[in-house]
N, C-alpha and C positions, 0 to 999 in steps of 0.2 A: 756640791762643789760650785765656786762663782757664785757662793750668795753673797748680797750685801743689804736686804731687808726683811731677813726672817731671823727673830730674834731668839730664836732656841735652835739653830741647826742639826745640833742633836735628838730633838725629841723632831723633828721634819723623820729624821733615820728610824729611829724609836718606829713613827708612824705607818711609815712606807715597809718596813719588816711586818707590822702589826697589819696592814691590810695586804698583804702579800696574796691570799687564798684569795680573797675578798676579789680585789683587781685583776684577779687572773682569771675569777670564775664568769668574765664578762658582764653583763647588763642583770642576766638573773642573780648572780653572787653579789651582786650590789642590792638589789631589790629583798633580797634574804636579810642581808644585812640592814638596811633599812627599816625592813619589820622589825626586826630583833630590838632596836632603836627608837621605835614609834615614829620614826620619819617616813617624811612623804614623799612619795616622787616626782611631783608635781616643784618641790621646792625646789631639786635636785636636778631639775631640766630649767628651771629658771635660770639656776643661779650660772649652769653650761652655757646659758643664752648670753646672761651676764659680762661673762669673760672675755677680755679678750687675749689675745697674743695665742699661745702653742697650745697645740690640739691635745688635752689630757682626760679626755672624756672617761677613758678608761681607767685612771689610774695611773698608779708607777708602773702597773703591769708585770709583776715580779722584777723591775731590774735593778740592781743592784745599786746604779750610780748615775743620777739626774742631775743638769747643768746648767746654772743661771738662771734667767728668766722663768723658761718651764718650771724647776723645782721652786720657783716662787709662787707660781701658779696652783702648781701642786700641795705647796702648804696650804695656800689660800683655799680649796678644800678640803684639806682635813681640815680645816680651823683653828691654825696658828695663827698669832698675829704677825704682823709686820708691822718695821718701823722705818724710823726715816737715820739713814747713816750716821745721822750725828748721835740716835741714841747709843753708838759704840765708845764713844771719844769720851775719854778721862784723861781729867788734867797730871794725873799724878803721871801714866805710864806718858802723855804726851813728855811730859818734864825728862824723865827716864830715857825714851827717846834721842832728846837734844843733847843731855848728856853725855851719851852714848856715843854722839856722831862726833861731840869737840874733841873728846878722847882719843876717835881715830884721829882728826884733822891733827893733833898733840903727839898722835906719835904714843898713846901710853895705855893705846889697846893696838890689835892687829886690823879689826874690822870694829865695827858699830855693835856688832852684836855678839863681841868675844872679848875678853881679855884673863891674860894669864894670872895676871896680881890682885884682879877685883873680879866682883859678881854682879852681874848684870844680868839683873832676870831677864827670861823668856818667855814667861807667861803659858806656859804648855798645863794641862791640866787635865790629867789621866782617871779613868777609874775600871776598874774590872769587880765584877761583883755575882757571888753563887748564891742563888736565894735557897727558899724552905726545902720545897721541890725538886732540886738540883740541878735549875737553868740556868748558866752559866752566860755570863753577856759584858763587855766591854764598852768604852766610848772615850775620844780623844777629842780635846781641845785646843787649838793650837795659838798660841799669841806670834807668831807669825816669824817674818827674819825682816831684820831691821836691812833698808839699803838693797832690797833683791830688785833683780831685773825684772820689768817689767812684764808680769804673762808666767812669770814662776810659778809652779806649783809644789807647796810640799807633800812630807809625808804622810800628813794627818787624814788628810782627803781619799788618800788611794787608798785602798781595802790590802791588806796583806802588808802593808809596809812601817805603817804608825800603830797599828793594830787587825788585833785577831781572833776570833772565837772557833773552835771546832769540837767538835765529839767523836769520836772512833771508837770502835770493838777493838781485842785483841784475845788471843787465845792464851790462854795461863795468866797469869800477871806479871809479866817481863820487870816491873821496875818497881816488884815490893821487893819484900824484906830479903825475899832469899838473892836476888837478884842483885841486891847495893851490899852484902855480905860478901858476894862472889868478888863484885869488883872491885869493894876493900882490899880485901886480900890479896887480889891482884897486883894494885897498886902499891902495897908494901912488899910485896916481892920485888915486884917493879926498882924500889928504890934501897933494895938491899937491907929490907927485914925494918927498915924506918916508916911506921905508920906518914903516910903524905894525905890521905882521903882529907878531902874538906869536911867541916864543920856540920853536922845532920839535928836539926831542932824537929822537932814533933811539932804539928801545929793542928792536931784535926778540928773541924767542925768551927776555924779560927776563921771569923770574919764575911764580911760583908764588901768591907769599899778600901780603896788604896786613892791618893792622889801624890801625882810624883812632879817636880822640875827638879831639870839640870842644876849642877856647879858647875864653874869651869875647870878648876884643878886636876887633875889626875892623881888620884891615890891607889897604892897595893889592896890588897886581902878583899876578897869579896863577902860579901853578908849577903847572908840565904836561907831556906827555908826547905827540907825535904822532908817527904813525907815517909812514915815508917808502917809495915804491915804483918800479921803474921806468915808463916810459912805457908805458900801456897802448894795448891795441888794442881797434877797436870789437866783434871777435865772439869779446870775452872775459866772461866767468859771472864772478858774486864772490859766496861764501859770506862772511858775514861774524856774527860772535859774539861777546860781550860778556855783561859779568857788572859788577853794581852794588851797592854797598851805600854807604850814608848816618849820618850822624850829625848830631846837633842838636837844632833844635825839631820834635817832632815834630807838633804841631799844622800844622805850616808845612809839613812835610812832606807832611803830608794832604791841604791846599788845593788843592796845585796835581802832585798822583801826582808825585812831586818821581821817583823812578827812571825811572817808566815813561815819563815824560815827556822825559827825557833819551833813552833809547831808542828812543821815538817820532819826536823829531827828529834822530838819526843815521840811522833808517830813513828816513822820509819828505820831508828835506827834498832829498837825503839831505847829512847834514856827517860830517866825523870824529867820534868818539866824544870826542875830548878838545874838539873847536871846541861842541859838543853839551853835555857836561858844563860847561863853562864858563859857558854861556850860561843854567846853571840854580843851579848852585853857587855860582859866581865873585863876585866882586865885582860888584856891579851887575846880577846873574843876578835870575832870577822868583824865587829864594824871598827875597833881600832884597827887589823891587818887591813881596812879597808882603805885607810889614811894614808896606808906606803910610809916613806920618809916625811908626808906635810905631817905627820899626828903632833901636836902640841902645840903648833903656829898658829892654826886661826879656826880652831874648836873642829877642823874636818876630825869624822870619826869617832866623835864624842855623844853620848847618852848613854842612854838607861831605861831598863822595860822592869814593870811590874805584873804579879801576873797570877792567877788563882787554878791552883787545879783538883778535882773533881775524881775521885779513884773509884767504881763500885765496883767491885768481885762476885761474880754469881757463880754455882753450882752448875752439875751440866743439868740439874734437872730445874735449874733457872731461881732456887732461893738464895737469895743475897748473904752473903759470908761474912764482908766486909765492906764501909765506906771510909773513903781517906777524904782528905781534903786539905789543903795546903795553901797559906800566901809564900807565896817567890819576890823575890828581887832583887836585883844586882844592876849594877852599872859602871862605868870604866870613869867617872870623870872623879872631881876632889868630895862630892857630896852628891844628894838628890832628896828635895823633899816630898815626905811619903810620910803615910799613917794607915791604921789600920784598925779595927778593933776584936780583942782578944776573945779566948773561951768564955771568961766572965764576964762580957762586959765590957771590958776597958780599953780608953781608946791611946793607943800607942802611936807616938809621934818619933821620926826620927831625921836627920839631917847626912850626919855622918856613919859611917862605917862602927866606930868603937863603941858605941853610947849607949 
């Protein structure tokens, strides 16, 4: 958070998760690591001599979230570069910008960085991604808010709000097959024998990467992805994992830990990760009730999470059954763009809802 010369701030995060044991294990877990590396320690006390400004001798030290200068410093040993501010600036979004601002001055947006009748990117750039293995991991890039007060912070930065990764146990498997049959049926009772359940697509073993921005519009019907499994048994284990990233208002997203919170209720209630992101994203979701009466005027309450999850079902005497695995995503505004690539292969782009 508060960089402005470390030109991958993502892979700084990448780094600081990646030497987490390392920095924790003190001066010998460095020195281990070293070996492993063919480095020396002689470099490595130099380079400490080297430095100056905040005391990072140690490492990030397992913490989760380093501020300004330090975390520059902190890149500066793991070995990211840095650059000089200007290498951020492009003329294109600078243009994009000024446009943005006459608009407001014109009366024919609400703000700089909303309007009803046109699309004014944001530049947000999401990815959640399950590899071979079954590590499930996220990362958010944020093109910022056009016109914020000075000392603002959004929701890209804060851990739980812009994005989310987690892994839980659970006992049975709550949110396969027999589980989304039960609350079918529910829900056509529900509504006097008229099937209402949303749209359920299979997607196992689909993908790798998502990249999402907002539209502004507000459209109906969500697009989704749930995953499907066979009949479980009661003295079955289910590892279950998921990876989130968001775009939008980020103010909106802060209110209400707009990731963790999706997370939180596929854990706890427990739902699928898509019936869960729906229910925060979607149309009609907590971050549009988050809007009150402003939802439509000047983008409060508006975005969109994408999001990958990870199903394995074991036996109780611990051999695997079944693996699921799922892309999600929905969002409450007119569009969001997002891609993905499929079983075979292929790589799927999409803008709107119908397409």
């Amino acid at each position: 958070m508060g960089l402005r010369r470390v030109r991958n701030p993502i892979r700084l995060a990448r780094r600081m998760l990646e030497h987490g044991d390392v920095d924790l294990g003190g001066r010998a877990g460095r020195q281990a690591s070293r070996t492993s590396r063919g480095d020396s320690e002689d470099s490595e006390d130099q380079n400490s001599e080297d430095m100056q400004g905040p005391n990072i001798d140690s490492g990030a030290q397992g913490h989760t979230q380093i501020y300004g200068a330090a975390a520059e410093v902190l890149a500066t040993r793991y070995g990211l570069p840095l650059v000089d501010p200007s290498y951020f600036f492009t003329q294109q979004r600078w243009d994009e910008h000024v446009r943005a601002l006459e608009a407001e001055k014109q009366g024919r947006a609400a703000t700089g960085s909303w309007s009803a009748s046109e699309y004014l990117p944001q530049g947000t750039c999401g990815a959640v991604a399950l590899d071979a293995d079954g590590v499930v991991c996220c990362a958010t890039s944020t093109g910022g808010l056009t016109n914020k007060v000075t000392g603002r912070v959004g929701d890209t930065p804060v851990v739980g709000a812009g994005s989310w990764a987690g892994t839980w146990a659970e006992d049975g498997d709550p949110t396969g097959w027999a589980a989304a049959a039960a609350a079918a049926a529910a829900a056509a009772r529900t509504a006097g024998g008229v099937q209402t359940a949303r749209p359920v697509v299979e997607l196992s073993r689909a993908l790798c990467n998502l990249l999402a921005d907002c539209l502004p519009i507000p459209s109906p019907t969500p697009l989704f992805y749930e995953p499907l499994s066979s009949t479980p048994s009661s003295s079955t284990k289910t590892t279950r994992s998921i990876g989130l990233s968001g775009t939008g208002n980020g103010d909106s997203f802060l209110r209400i830990s707009a990731a963790h919170t999706v997370a939180a209720m596929a854990q706890y209630k427990p739902l699928s990760l898509a019936s869960a992101l729906s229910a925060v994203a979607g149309p009609g979701g907590l971050l549009q009730q988050s809007a009150g009466d402003r939802w439509g005027r000047a983008g409060e309450g508006e975005g969109g999470i994408i999001g990958v999850e990870s199903v394995v079902v074991h036996d109780d005497r611990g051999h695997v059954r079944e693996v699921r695995t799922a892309v999600i995503q929905d969002y409450n505004s007119g569009g969001m763009f997002r891609a993905w690539v499929d079983d075979a292969g292929e790589v799927q782009v999409r803008i709107f809802r119908d397409e």
